[in-house]
Backbone bond lengths (Angstrom), bond angles and torsions (degrees), N, CA, C in turn:
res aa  C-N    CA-C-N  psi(-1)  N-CA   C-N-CA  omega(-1)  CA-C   N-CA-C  phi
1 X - - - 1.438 - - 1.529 109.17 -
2 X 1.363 107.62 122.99 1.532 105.80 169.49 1.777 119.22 -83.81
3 X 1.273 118.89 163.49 1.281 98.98 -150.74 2.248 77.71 -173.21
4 X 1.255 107.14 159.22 1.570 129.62 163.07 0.911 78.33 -71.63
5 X 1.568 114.27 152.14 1.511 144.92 147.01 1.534 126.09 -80.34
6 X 1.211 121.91 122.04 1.586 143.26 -155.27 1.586 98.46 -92.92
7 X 1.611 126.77 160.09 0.951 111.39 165.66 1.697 124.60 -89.79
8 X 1.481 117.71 19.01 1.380 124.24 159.78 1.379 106.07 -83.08
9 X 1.692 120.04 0.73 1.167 99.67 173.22 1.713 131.52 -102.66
10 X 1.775 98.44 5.23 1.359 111.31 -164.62 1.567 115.51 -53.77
11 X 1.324 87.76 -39.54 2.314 87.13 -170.29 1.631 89.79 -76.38
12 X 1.046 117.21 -15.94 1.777 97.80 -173.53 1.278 109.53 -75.76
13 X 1.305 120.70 -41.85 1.311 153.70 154.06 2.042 114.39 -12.58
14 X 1.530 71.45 -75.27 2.155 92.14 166.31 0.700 78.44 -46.51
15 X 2.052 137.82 -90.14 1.269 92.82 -91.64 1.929 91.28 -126.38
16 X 0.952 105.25 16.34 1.426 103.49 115.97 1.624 141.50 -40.86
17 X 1.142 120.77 -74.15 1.355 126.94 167.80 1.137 123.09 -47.30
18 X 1.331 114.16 -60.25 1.545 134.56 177.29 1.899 100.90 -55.43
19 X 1.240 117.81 -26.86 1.425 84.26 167.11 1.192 115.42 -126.60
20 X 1.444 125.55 40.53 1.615 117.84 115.21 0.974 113.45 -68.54
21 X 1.621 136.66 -41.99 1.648 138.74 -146.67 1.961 72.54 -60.29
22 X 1.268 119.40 -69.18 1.711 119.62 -155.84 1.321 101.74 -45.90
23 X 1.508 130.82 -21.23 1.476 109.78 -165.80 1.382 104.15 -111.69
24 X 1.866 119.83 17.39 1.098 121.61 -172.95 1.441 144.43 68.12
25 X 1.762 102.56 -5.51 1.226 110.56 152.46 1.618 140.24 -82.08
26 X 1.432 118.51 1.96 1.191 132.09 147.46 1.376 125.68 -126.92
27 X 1.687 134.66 -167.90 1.217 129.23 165.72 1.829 96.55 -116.93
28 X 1.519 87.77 138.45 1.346 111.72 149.23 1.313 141.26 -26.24
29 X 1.567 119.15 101.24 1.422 119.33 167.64 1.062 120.77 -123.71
30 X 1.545 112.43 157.69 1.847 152.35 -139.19 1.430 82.89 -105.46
31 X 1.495 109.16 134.76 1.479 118.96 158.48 1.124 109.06 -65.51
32 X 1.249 135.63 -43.66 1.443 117.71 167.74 1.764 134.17 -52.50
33 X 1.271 121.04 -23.89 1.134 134.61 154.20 1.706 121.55 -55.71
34 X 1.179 92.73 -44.53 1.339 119.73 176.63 2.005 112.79 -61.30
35 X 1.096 92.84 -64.00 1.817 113.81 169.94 1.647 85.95 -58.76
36 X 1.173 124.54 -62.61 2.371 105.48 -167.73 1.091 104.77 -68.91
37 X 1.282 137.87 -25.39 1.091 112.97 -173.32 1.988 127.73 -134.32
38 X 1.584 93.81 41.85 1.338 114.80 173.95 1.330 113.48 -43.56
39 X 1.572 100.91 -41.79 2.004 88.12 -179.24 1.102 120.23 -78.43
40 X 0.852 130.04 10.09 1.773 129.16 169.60 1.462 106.90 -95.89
41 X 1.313 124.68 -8.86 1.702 124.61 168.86 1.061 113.24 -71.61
42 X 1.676 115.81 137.30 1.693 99.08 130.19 1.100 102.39 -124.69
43 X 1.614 131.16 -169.89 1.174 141.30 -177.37 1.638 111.83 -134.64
44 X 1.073 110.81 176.17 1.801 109.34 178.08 1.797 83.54 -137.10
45 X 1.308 112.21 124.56 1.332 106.85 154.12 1.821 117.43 -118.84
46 X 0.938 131.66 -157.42 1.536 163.28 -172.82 1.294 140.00 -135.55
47 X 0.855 134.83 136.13 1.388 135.77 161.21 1.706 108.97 -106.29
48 X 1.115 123.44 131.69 1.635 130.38 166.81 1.846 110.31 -76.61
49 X 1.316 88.88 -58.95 1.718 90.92 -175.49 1.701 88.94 -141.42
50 X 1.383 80.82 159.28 1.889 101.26 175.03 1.154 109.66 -41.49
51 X 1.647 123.39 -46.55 1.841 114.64 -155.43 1.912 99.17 -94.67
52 X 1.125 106.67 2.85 1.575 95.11 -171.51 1.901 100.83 -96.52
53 X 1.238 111.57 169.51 1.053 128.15 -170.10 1.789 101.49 -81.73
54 X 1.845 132.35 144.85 1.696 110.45 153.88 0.958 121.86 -43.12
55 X 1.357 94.38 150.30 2.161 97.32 163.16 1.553 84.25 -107.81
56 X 1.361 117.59 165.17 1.181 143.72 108.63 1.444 117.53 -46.87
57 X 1.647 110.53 106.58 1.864 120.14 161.46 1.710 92.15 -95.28
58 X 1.231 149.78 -77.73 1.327 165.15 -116.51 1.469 124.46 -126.91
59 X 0.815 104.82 128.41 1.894 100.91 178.95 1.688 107.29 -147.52
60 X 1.539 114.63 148.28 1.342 116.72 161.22 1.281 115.50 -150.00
61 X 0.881 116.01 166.64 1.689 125.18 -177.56 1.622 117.41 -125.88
62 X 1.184 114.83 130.98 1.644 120.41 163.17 1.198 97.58 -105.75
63 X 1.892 106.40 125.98 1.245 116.28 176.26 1.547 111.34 -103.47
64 X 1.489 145.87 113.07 1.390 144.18 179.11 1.769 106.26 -54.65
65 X 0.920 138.97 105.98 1.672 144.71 -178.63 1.691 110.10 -87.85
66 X 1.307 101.63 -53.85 1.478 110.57 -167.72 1.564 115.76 -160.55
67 X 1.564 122.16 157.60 1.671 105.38 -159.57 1.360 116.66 -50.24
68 X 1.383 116.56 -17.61 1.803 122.27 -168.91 1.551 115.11 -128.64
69 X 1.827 103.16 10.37 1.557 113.87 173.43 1.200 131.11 -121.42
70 X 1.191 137.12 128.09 1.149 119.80 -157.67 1.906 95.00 -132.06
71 X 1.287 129.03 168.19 1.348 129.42 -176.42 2.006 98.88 -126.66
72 X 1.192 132.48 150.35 1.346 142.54 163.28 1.623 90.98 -118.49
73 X 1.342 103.39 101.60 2.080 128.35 151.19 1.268 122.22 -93.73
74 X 1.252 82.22 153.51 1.944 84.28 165.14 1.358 119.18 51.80
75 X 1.390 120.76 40.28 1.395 121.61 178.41 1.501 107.85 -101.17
76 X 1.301 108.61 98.24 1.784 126.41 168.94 1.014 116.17 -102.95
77 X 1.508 131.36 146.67 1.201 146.05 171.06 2.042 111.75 -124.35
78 X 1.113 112.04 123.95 1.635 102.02 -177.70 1.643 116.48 -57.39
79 X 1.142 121.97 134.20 1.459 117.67 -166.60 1.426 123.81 -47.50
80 X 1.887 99.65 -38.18 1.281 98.15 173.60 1.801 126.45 -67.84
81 X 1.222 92.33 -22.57 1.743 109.26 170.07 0.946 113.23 -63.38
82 X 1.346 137.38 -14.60 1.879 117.40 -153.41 1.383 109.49 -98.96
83 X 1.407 122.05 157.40 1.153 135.75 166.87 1.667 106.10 94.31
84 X 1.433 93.27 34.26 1.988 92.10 -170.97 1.592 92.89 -126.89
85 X 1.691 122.41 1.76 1.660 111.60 174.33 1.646 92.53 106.51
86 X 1.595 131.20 -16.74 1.331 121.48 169.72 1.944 112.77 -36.55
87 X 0.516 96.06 -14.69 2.193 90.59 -158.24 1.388 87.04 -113.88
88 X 1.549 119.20 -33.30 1.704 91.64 -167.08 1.440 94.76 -110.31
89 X 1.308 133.30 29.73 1.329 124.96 165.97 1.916 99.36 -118.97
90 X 1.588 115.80 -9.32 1.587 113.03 139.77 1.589 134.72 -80.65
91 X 0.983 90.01 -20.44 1.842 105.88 173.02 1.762 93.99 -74.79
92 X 0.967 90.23 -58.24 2.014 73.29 -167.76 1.439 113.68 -82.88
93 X 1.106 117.39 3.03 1.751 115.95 157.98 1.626 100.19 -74.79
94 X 1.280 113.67 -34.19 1.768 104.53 -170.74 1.707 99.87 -85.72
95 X 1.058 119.99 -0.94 1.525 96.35 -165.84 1.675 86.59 -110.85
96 X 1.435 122.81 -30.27 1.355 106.68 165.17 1.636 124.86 -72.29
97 X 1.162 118.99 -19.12 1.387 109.29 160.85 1.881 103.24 -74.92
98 X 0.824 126.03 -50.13 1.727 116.89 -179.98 1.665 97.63 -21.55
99 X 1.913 103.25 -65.26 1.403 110.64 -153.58 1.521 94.73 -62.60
100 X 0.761 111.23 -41.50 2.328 101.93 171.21 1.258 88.17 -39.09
101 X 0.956 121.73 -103.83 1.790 143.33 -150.31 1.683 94.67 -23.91
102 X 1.249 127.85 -37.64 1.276 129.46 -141.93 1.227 118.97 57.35
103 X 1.203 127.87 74.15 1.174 147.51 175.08 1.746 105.17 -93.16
104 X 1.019 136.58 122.01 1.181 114.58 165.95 1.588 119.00 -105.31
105 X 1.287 136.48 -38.54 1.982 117.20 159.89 1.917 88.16 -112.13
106 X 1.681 78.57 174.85 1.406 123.24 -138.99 1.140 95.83 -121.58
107 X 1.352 150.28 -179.24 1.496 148.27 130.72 1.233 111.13 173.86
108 X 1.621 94.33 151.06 1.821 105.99 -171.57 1.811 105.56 -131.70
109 X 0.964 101.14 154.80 1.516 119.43 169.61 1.651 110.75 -111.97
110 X 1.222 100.93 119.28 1.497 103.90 -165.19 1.874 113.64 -146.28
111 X 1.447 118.25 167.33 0.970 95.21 161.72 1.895 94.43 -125.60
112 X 0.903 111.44 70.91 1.158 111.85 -174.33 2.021 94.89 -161.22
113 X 1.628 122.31 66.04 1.100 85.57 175.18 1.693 149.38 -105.15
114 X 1.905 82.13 11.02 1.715 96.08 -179.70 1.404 99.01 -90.60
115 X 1.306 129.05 45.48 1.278 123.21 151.57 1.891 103.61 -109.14
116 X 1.037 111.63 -67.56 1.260 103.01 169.00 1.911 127.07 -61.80
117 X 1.436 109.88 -10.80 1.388 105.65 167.43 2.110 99.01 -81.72
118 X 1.253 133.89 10.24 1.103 120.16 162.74 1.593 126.35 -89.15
119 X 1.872 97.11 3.38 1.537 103.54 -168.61 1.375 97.64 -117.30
120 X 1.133 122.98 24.12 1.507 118.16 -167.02 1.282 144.48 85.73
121 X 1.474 103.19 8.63 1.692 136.67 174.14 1.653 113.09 -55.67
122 X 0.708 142.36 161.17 1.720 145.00 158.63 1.467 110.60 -149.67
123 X 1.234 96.96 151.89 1.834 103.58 -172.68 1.276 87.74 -71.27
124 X 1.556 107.43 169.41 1.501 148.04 147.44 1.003 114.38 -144.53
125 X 1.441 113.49 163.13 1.310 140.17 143.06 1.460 122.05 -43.03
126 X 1.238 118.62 125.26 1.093 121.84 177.32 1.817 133.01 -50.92
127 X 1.619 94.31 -27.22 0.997 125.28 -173.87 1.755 115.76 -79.12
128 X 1.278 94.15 -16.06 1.808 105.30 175.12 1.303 102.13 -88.56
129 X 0.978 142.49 13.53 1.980 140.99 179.89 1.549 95.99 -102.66
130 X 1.361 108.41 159.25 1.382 96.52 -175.87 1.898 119.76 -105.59
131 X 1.206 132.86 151.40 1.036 120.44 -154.20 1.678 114.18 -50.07
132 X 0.955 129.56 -61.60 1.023 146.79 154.74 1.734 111.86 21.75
133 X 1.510 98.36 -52.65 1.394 114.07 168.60 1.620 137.86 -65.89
134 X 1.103 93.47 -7.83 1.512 112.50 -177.21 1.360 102.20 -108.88
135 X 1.524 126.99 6.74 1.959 100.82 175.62 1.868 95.81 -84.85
136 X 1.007 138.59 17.81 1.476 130.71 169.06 1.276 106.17 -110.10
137 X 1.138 113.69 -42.60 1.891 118.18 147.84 1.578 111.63 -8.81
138 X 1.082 112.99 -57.45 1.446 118.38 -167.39 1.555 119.41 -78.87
139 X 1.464 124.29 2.30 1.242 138.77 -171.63 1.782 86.32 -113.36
140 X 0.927 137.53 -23.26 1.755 141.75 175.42 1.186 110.65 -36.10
141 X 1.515 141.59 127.92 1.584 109.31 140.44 1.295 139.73 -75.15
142 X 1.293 102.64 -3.59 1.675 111.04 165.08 1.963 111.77 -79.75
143 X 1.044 120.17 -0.98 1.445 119.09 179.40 1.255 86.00 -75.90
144 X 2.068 102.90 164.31 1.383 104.33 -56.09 1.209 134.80 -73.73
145 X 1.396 114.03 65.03 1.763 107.41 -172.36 1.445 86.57 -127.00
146 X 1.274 135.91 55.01 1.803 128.64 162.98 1.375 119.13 -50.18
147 X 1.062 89.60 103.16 2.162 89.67 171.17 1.158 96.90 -132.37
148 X 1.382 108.37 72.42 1.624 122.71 165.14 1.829 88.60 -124.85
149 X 1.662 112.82 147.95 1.237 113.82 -150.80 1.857 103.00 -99.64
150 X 1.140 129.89 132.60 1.090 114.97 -175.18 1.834 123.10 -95.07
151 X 1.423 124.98 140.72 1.326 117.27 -170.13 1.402 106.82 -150.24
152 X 1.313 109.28 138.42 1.251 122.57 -174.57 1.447 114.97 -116.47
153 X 1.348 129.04 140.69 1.885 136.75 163.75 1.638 93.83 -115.06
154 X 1.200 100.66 141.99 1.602 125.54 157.33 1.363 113.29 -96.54
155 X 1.558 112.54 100.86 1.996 113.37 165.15 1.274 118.77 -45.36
């Protein structure tokens, strides 16, 4: 079930992320990042059996950039989860809230990008985003050497 993200869900959230960030397929995030910007999550969780509590497997974020830009972050899926429609049934909850907002393009930094080039993504240049996007850039430890891949959809 996809669902907004709660703040019982923040460490699940990390640490999720945080362990791709360790295996180098994502970057690293700060619970405090995490705590500002809860409303841009949602999550997909599970139930195993009736008496147990959800987990959180999945999480993504739509980040608002600019009046007509919007960013998709932090889109994890638990390893054992993947390849069952988890990520692209959070991807298209974020791109239909974009189209609310009136958002018109989209774009992600990823190292993953023939997953999102299956939803209608296309590379760019890094250099076509607008600066604006790069003052969190600078808290990175990969700045300035980003070789995270950049991709854009038009709503």
């Amino acid at each position: 079930m996809i669902r907004k993200a709660k703040m019982e869900d923040v460490p699940k959230i990390q640490k999720l992320i945080n362990g791709f960030a360790a295996e180098g397929k994502m970057l690293p995030v700060a619970l405090g990042q995490l705590y500002e910007n809860l409303r841009d999550f949602w999550v997909y969780e599970e139930k195993d059996r009736a008496c147990l509590p959800a987990r959180v497997i999945a999480c993504c974020r739509l980040h608002i950039t600019w009046k007509d830009l919007g960013e998709i972050r932090s889109l994890a899926v638990a390893e054992k989860k993947q390849h069952q429609g988890i990520g692209a049934l959070l991807l298209k909850r974020a791109l239909k809230e974009a189209k609310k907002l009136n958002l018109k393009k989209i774009f992600a930094l990823t190292y993953a990008p023939s997953f999102f080039e299956k939803y209608g993504f296309f590379r760019i240049s890094k250099t076509r985003l607008p600066h604006k996007i790069w003052s969190e850039c600078l808290n990175c430890p990969k700045f300035p050497k980003c070789d995270e891949i950049a991709l854009m959809k038009e709503l």
